[in-house]
C-alpha positions in Angstrom: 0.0 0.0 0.0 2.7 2.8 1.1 4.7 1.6 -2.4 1.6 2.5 -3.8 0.6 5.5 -2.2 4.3 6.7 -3.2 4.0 5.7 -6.9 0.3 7.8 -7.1 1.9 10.6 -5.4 5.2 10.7 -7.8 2.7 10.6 -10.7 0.4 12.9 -9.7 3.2 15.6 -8.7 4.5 14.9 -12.6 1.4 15.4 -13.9 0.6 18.7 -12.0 4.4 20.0 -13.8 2.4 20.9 -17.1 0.3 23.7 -15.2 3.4 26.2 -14.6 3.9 27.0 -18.0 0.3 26.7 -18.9 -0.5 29.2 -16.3 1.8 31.7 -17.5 0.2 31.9 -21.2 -3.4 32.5 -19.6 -5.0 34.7 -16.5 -4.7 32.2 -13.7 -2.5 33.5 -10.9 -1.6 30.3 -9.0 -1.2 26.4 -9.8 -2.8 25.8 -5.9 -6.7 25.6 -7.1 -5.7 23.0 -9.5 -3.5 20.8 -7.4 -6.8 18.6 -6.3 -8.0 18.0 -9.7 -4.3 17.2 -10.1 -3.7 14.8 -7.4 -6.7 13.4 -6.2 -7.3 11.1 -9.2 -4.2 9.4 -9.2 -3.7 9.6 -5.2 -6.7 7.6 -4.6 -6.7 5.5 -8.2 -6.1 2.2 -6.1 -9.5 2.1 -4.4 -12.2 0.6 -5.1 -14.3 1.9 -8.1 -17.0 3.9 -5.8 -14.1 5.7 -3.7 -12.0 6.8 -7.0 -15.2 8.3 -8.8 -16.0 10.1 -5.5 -12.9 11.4 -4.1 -12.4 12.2 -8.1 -15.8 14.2 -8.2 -15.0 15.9 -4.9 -11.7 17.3 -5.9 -13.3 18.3 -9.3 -15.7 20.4 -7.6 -13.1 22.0 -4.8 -10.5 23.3 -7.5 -13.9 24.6 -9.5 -15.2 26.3 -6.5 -11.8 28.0 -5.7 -10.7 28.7 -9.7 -14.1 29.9 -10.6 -15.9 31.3 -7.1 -13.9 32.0 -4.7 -16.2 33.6 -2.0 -19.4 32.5 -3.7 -22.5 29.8 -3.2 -21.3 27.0 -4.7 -24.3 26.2 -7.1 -23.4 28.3 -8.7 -20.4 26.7 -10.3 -22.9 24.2 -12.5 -24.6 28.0 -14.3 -21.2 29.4 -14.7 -19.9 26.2 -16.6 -23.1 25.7 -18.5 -23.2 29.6 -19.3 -19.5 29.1 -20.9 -19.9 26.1 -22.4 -23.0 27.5 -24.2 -20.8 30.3 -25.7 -18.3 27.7 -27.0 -21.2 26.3 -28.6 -22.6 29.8 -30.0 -18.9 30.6 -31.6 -17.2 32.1 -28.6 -13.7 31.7 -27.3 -13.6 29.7 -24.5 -13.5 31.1 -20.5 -12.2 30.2 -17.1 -14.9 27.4 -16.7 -14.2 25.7 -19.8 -10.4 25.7 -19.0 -10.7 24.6 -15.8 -13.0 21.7 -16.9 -10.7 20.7 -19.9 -7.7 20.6 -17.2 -10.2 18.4 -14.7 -10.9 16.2 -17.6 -7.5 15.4 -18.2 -6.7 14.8 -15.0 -9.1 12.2 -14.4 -8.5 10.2 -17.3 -5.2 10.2 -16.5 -6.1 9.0 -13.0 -8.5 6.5 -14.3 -5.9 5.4 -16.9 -2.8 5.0 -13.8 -5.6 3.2 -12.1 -6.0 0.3 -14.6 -2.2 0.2 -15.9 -0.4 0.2 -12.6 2.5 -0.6 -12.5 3.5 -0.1 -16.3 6.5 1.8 -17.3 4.4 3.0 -20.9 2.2 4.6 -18.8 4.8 6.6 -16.8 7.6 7.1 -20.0 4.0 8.1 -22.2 3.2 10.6 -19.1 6.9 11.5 -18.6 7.2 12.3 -22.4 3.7 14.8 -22.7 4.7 16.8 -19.9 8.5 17.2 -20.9 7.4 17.9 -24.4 4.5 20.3 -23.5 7.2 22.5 -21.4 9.5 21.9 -24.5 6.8 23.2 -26.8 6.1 26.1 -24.9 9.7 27.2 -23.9 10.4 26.9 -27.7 7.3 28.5 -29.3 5.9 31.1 -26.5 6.9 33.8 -23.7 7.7 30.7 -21.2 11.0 30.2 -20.4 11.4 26.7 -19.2 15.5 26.2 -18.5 15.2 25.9 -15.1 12.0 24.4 -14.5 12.4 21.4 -17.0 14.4 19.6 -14.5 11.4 18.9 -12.0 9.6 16.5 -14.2 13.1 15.1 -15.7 14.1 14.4 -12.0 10.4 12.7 -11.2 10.3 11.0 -14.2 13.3 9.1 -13.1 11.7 8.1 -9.9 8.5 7.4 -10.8 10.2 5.0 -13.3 12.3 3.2 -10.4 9.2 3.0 -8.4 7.2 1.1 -11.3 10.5 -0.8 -11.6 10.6 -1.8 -7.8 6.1 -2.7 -8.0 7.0 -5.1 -11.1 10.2 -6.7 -9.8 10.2 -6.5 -6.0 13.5 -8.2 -5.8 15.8 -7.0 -2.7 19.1 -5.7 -4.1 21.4 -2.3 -3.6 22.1 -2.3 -7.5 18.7 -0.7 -8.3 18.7 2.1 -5.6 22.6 2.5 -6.2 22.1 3.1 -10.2 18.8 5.4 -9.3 20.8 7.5 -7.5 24.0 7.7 -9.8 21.3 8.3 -12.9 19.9 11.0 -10.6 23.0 12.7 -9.7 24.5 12.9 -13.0 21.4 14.3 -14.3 21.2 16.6 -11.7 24.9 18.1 -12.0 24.9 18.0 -15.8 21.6 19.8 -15.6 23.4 22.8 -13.7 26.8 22.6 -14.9 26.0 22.3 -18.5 25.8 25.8 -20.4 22.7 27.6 -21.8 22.8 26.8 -25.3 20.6 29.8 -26.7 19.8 28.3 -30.1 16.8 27.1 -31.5 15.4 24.3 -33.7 15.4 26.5 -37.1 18.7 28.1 -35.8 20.0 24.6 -36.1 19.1 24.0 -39.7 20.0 27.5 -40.6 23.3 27.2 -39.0 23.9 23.4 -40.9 22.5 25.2 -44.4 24.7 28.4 -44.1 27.9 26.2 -45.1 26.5 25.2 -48.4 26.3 29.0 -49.3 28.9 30.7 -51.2 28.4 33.9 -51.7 29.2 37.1 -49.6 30.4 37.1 -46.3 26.9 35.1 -44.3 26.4 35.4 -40.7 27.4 32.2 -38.6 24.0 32.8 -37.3 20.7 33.4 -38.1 19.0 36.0 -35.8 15.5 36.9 -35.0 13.5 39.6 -35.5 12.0 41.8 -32.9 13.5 44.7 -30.3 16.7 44.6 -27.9 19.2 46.8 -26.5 22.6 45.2 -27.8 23.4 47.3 -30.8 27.3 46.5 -30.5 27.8 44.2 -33.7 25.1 44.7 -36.7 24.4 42.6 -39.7 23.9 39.0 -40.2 20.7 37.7 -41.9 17.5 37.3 -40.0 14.0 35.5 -39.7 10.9 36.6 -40.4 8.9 36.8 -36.7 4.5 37.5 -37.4 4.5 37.3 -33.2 2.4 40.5 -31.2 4.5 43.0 -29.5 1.3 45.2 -28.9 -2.0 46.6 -30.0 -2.2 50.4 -30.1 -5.4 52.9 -31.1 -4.0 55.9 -32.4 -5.0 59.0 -34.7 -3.0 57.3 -37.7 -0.3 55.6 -38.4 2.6 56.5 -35.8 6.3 55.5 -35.8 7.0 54.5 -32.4 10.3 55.9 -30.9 12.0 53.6 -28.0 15.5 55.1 -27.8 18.5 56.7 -29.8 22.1 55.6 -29.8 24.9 58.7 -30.1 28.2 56.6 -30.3 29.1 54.3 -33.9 31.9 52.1 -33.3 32.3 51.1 -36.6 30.5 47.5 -35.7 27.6 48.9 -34.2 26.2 51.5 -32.1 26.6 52.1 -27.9 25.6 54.8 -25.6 27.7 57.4 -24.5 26.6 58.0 -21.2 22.8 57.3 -19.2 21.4 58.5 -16.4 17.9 58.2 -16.0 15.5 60.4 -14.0 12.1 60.3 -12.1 9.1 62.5 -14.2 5.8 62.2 -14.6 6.0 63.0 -18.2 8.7 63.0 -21.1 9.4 66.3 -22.2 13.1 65.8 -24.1 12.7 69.3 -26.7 12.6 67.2 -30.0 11.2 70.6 -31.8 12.0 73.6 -31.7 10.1 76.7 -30.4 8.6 77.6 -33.6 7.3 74.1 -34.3 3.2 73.6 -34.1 2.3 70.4 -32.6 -0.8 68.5 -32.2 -2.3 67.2 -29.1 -2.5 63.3 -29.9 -3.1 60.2 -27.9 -2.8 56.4 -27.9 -3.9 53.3 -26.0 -1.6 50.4 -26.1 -2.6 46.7 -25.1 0.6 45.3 -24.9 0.7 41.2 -25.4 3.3 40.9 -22.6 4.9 43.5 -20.2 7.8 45.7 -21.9 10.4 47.0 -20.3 10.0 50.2 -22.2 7.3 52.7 -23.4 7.0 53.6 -26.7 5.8 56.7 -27.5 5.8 59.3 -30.7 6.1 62.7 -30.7 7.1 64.7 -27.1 5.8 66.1 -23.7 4.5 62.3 -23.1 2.1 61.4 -20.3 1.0 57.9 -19.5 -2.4 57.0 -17.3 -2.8 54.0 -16.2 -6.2 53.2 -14.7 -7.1 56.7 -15.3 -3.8 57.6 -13.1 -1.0 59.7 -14.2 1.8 57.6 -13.7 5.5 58.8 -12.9 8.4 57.1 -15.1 11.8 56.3 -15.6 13.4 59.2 -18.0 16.7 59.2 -19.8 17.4 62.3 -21.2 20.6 60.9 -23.1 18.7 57.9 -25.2 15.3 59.6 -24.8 14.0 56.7 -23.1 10.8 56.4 -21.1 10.7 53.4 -18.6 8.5 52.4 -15.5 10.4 52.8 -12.2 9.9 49.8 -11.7 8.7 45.8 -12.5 5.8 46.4 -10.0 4.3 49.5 -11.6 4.0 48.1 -15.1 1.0 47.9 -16.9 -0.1 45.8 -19.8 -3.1 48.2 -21.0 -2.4 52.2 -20.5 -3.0 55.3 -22.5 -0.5 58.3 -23.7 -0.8 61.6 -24.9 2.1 63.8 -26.4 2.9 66.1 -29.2 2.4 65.2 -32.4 5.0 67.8 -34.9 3.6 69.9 -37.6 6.6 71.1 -39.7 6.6 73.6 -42.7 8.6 73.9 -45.5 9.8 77.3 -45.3 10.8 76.6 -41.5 12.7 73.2 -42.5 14.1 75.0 -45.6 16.4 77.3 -42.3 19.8 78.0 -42.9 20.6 79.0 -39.4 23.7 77.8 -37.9 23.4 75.1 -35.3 23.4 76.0 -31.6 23.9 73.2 -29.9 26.1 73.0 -27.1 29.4 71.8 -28.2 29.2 68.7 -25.9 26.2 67.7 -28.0 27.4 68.7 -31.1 30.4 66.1 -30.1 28.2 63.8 -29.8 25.6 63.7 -32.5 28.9 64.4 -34.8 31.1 61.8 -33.6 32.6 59.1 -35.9 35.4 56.3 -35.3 38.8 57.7 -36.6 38.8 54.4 -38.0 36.2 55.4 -40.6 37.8 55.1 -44.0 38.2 58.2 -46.2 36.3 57.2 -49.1 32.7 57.3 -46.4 33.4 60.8 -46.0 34.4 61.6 -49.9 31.2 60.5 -50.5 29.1 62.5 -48.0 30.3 65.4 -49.6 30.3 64.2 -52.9 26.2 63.4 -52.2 25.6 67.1 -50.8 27.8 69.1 -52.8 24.9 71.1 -55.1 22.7 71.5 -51.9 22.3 74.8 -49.8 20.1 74.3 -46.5 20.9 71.4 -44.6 17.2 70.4 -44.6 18.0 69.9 -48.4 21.8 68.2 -47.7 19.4 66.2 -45.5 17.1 65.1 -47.5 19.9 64.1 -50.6 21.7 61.6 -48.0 18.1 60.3 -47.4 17.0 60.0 -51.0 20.9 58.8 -52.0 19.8 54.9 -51.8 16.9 54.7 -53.3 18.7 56.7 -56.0 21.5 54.3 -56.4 19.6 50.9 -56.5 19.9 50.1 -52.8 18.4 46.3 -52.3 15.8 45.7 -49.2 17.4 42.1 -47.9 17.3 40.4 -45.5 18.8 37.0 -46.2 22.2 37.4 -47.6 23.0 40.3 -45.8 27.0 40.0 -45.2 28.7 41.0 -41.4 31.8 42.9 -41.7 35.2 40.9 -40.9 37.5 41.7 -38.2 38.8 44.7 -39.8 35.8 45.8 -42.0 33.9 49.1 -41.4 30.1 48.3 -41.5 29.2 51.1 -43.3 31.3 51.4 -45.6 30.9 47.1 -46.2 27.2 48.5 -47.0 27.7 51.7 -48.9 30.9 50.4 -51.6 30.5 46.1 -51.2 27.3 44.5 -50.9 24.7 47.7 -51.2 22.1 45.4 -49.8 20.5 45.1 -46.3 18.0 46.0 -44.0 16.7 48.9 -41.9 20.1 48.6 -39.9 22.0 49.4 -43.0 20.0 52.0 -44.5 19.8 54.2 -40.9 23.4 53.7 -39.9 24.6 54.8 -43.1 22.7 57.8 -43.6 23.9 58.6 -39.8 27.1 58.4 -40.9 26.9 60.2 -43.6 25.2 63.2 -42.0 27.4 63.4 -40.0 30.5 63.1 -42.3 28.6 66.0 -44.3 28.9 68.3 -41.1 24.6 67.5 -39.9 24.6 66.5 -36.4 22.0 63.0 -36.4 21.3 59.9 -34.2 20.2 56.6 -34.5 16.5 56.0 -33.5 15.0 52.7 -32.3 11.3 51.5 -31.9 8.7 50.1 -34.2 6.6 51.3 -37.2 2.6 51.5 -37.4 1.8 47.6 -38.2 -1.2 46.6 -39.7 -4.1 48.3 -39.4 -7.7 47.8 -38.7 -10.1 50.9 -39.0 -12.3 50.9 -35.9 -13.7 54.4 -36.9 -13.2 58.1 -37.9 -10.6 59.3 -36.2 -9.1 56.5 -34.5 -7.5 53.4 -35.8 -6.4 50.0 -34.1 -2.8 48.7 -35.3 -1.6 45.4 -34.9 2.2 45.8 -34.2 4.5 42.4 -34.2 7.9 41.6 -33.5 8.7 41.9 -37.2 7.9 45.6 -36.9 11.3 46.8 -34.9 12.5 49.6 -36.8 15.4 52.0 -36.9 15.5 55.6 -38.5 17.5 58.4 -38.1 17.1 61.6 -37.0 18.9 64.9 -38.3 19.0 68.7 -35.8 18.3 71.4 -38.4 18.2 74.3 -36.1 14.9 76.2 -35.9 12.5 72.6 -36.8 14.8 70.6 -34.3 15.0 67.1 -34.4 13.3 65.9 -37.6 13.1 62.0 -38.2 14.6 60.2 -41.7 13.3 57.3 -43.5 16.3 55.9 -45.6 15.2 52.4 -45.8 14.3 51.6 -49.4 10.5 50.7 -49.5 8.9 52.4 -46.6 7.6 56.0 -47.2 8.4 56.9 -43.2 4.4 57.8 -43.4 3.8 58.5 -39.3 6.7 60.2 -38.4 5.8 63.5 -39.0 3.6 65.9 -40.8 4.8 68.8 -43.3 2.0 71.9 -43.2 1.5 72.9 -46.9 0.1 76.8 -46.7 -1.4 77.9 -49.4 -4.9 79.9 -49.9 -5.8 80.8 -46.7 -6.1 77.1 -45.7 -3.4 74.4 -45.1 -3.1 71.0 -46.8 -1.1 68.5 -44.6 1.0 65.9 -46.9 3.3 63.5 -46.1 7.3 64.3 -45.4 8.7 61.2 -47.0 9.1 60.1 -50.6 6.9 58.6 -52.6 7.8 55.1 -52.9 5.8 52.2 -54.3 6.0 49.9 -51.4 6.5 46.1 -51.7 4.1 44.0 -49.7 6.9 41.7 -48.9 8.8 44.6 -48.2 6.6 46.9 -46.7 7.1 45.7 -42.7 10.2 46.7 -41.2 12.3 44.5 -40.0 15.6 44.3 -37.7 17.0 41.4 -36.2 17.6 42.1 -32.2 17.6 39.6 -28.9 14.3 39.2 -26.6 12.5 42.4 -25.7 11.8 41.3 -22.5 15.4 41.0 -21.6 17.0 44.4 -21.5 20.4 43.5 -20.4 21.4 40.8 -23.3 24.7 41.5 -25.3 24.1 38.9 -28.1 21.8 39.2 -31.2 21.2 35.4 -31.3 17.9 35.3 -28.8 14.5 34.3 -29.9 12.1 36.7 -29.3 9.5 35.3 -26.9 5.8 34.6 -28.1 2.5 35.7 -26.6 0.1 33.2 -28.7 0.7 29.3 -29.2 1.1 28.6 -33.0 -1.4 26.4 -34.5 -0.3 24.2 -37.0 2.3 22.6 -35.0 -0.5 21.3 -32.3 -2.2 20.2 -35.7 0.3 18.4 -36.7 1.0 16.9 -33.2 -2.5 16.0 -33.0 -2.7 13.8 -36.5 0.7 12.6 -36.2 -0.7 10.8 -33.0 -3.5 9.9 -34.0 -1.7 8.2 -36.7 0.7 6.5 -34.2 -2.4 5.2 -32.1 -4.4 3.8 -35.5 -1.6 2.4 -36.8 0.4 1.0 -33.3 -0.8 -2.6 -33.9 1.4 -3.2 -37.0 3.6 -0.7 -36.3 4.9 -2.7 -33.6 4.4 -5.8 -35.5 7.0 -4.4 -37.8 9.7 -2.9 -35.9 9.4 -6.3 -33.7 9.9 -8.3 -36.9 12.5 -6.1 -38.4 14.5 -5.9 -34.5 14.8 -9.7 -34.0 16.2 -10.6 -37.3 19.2 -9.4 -37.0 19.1 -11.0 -33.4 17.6 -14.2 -33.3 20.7 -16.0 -34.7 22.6 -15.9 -31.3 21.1 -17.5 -28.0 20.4 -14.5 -26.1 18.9 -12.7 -28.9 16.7 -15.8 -29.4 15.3 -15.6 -25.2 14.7 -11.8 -25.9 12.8 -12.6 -28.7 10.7 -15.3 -27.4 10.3 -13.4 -23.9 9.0 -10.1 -26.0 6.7 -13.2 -27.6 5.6 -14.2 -23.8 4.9 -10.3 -22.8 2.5 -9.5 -25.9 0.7 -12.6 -25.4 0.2 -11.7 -21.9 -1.8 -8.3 -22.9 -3.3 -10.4 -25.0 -4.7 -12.3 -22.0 -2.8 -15.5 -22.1 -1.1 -15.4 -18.9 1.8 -17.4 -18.6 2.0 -17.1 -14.7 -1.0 -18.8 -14.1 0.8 -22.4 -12.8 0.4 -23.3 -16.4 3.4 -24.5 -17.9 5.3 -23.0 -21.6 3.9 -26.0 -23.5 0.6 -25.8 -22.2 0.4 -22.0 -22.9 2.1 -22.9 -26.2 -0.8 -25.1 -27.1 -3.5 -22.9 -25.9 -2.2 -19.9 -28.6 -2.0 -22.1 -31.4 -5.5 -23.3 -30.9 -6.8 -19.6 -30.5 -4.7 -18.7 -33.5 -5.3 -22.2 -35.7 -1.6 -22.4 -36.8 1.2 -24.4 -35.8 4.3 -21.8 -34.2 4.1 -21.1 -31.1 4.5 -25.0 -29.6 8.0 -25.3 -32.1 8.9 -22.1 -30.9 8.5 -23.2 -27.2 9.9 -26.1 -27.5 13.2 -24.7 -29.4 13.2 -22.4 -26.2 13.7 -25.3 -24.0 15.8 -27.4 -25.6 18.0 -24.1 -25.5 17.6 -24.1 -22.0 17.9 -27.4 -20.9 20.6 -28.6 -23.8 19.7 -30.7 -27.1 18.9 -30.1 -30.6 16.9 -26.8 -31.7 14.9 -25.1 -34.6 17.1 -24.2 -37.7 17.5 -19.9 -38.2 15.1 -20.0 -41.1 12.4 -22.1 -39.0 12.7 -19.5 -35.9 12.2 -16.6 -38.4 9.8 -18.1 -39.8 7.3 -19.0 -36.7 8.1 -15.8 -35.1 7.2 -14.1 -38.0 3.7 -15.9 -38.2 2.8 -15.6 -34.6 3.7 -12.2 -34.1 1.5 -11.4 -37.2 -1.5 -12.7 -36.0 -1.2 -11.4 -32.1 -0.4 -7.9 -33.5 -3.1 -8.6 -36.6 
């Protein structure tokens, strides 16, 4: 009974692993309301038939009361089920109550299913291998990260197996319990000694394919798509990533700034300096005084917490809960952040201003007036920069006069020039390599990266103080009415732009990327007849669909200390296909087990039954499948008589040769030639796997 007891309660605690990870992709709070419909079944599966459907019921109906409600008459748990399960039926996405019943459901079929197959180790490796998987699954294709958790149901798994070892085989010996624990230790110290491998399964193939190309200079990895904060070491190609950052309503289609970058390296881009301070809004003087600005605002519904805000525009305000809320501000990268991980909110509202350049204002010609510690920094370039990036700064804006119109020549320069959009062959400099200038003289293909750090450079090689801008564009929109529009934005939506200081309009933003129109970053007032006509700043570009998005490859947003560009970016929503595929593959396994196993038996003991030993392994595996098949050898019968029994259920002649070949190899004397042991195992096996 206590062996028992222990096996339930090793199963159960297995079984109740899955929930962590689940939990953390839906609204639930805690795993404690579920542990009874977790444990219960399995903990009382050895009872008698009455007891297990009642303690089963009971527990059902605890975890419901406390999951669904907590501090309410419990009749009321039958309406709230039905209620739910009535809008499944109407079209509607399922609730609380139909989760919590699918999770019951499982649980006691499970239970039920330990209760008639105890002890079997294919219960506990088939239960071992769902629950590993399912944490697998979910650290690989959503926001879960399941590193440090997976080695809970490893670690069970291991003794829920010796436990269904020691229920089968209750034979008293230290070699069992001493090779447990040596299987447990070295699991456990490879498990925290071993280093984090950050790849992933496509990284894998990607990685194994990348040596069969020849061209260029490929990345030894292939990065995802979505936002970080390592800029150090750019290019490399990237994957496409369709996974929700955030859901924002908005006036129109907004750029949304995250931070700038002052310092080029001639890899990458750093910070020269940060320190952030406490406001209740983000005022950083993007424009200048002479700059109209509209009063806009925006309510995000972010798919997982951010450890920034995005914002457009300046003079930001957040409310959250109808609450002004104080943040984190940077002055240096212009970055807004929550004080802290306590005070962030998944759903808030901002409102800032929204610039309304002119023409004749951009079209200034005053000299800059920025302090000379600024102008060192938004002018800065690596001595290491080679001469020819700078030639051809000045070679680009040599017929200009304002720098609004220098400006705008750098901008328009590679679209001019053929630039290609790319993002799979994009090259990464070598040791010595410049990235820009790699870019601008070499391979004059790339992505968003490309396009903004070059024209950065080359502002500020032609004497225009600039900065490189991070966040995300627009996304896909949805119009919800007039004014306001919902936008969709995903991972595959990190940006970067650049913007240029023209003294009078201020900071005013750049789109160099080929293929995006930079539509949302700004708005130029055209005056003429008493009224004004608003149009938009950017070029006019015919915009490929495929194109259209941008994209940059960065580490996960969630993780804002990360110096690689190799991380997957986490994932709110579960993919489907993949559980489609799961599903059929099986159900093809189940359909399809019977000769399935017929075949790999056949195909296994081949190769085997030639020597003695493989021959007893064969014709034991023969003994256990006739046992599930009800013929029970430890009945006091003996081999011949069971022998006979099969071959009379059967109507052939294979199984009595067979035993008695297995005897004779026992007890000495002539046996069965090869071909005749093939050939009755072969026959037998076929019609108890038929």
């Amino acid at each position: 009974m206590i062996r028992r007891l222990m096996w339930n309660l090793l199963a159960g605690s297995l079984l109740a692993c899955f929930m962590p990870p689940l939990l953390e992709l839906t609204t639930f709070d805690s795993i404690v309301p579920f542990l009874p419909m977790l444990l219960v079944p399995l903990l009382v599966s050895h009872l008698k038939r009455r007891w297990f459907l009642s303690g089963s019921l009971l527990a059902l109906l605890v975890s419901f009361y406390f999951i669904l409600t907590p501090g309410e008459a419990p009749w009321l748990l039958l309406g709230e089920i039905m209620d739910d399960v009535s809008g499944v039926i109407n079209g509607e996405l399922p609730g609380r109550p139909a989760f919590a019943v699918s999770i019951g459901l499982i649980s006691f079929l499970i239970g039920y299913l330990g209760r008639r197959t105890f002890p079997n180790r294919g219960f506990v490796v088939g239960l071992a291998l769902g629950v590993i998987g399912f944490i697998a699954y979910c650290d690989t294709w959503t926001d879960y990260s399941g590193d440090q958790f997976i080695l809970y149901p490893i670690l069970l798994a291991l003794f829920l197996l010796y436990a269904t070892e020691i229920n089968e085989r209750p034979v008293a010996s230290y070699v069992r319990p001493i090779s447990a624990l040596l299987i447990v230790g070295a699991t456990v110290a490879t498990a925290v000694q071993s280093p984090v491998i950050t790849a992933t399964w496509q990284d894998s193939w990607y990685d194994w394919t990348d040596g069969f190309e020849g061209s260029g200079t490929p990345s030894n990895t292939i990065q995802k798509v979505g936002y970080g904060s390592s800029d150090e070491q750019l290019g490399g190609p990237f994957q496409m990533d369709d996974r929700e950052v955030f859901q924002v309503e908005s006036e129109g289609n907004r750029y949304w700034r995250v931070e700038t970058k002052d310092i080029y390296t001639g890899k990458g881009w750093v910070l020269s300096e940060s320190n952030p301070e406490i406001d209740g809004r983000g005022f950083f003087s993007h424009f200048g005084k002479d700059v109209k600005t509209r009063e806009e605002s925006a309510t995000f519904k972010l798919a997982r917490e951010l450890p920034f805000v995005p914002y457009n525009g300046d003079n930001v305000r957040l409310t959250a809960n109808e609450q002004r809320q104080n943040l984190l501000i940077n002055p240096e990268n212009q970055k807004i952040s929550y004080l802290d991980d306590a005070t962030r909110q998944q759903n808030y509202q901002i409102q800032y201003a929204y610039p309304l350049f002119t023409e004749k204002l951009l079209q200034t010609d005053e000299p800059i007036q920025l302090s000379e510690m600024e102008q060192d920094r938004y002018l800065q370039l690596p001595r290491t920069l080679p001469r020819r990036v700078r030639d051809l700064a000045a070679e680009i804006v040599a017929d200009e006069k304002t720098p609004w119109e220098r400006a705008k020549a750098i901008e328009n320069y590679f679209e001019q020039e053929n630039f290609e959009y790319n993002t799979e062959e994009v090259a990464v400099p070598k040791e010595n390599q410049d990235y820009v200038d790699q870019f601008l003289f070499e391979t004059k293909l790339g992505y968003c990266d490309n396009f903004s750090t070059s024209a950065t450079v080359l502002l500020r090689a032609a004497g225009l103080p600039a900065r490189w801008v991070k966040g995300f564009t627009g996304g896909e929109s949805d119009v919800i009415g007039a004014a306001v529009t919902s936008y969709t934005v995903r991972n595959k939506n990190a940006h970067s732009w650049v913007e240029v200081y023209i003294e009078g309009p201020g900071w005013v933003p750049l789109e160099p990327t080929v293929s995006f129109d930079g539509s949302g970053q700004y708005t130029i007032n055209q005056e003429t007849n008493n009224e004004t006509e608003q149009a938009n700043p950017q070029r006019d570009t015919e915009s490929n669909p495929e194109t259209a998005t941008p994209n940059r490859p960065q580490e996960d947003l969630l993780d804002d200390t990360q110096t690689t560009t190799t991380e997957q970016t986490p994932q709110r929503s579960i993919p489907v296909w993949p559980i489609i595929g799961t599903v059929l593959a099986l159900t093809f396994l189940y359909l399809f087990r019977k000769p399935l196993l017929r075949t790999f038996a056949i195909l296994f003991f081949r190769s085997q039954i030639n020597r003695p030993e493989g021959f007893r392994r064969m014709y034991r595996y023969l003994l256990r499948r006739l046992d599930k098949q009800g013929f029970h050898y430890k009945d006091g019968r003996t081999l011949a008589e069971l022998a006979h029994e099969v071959d009379e259920y059967y109507e052939t002649y294979a199984m009595r040769p067979l035993t008695d070949a297995y005897e004779r190899m026992i007890y000495g004397g002539e046996t069965l030639s090869l071909e005749k042991k093939r050939e009755y195992f072969e026959n037998i096996i076929r019609r108890v796997e038929g």
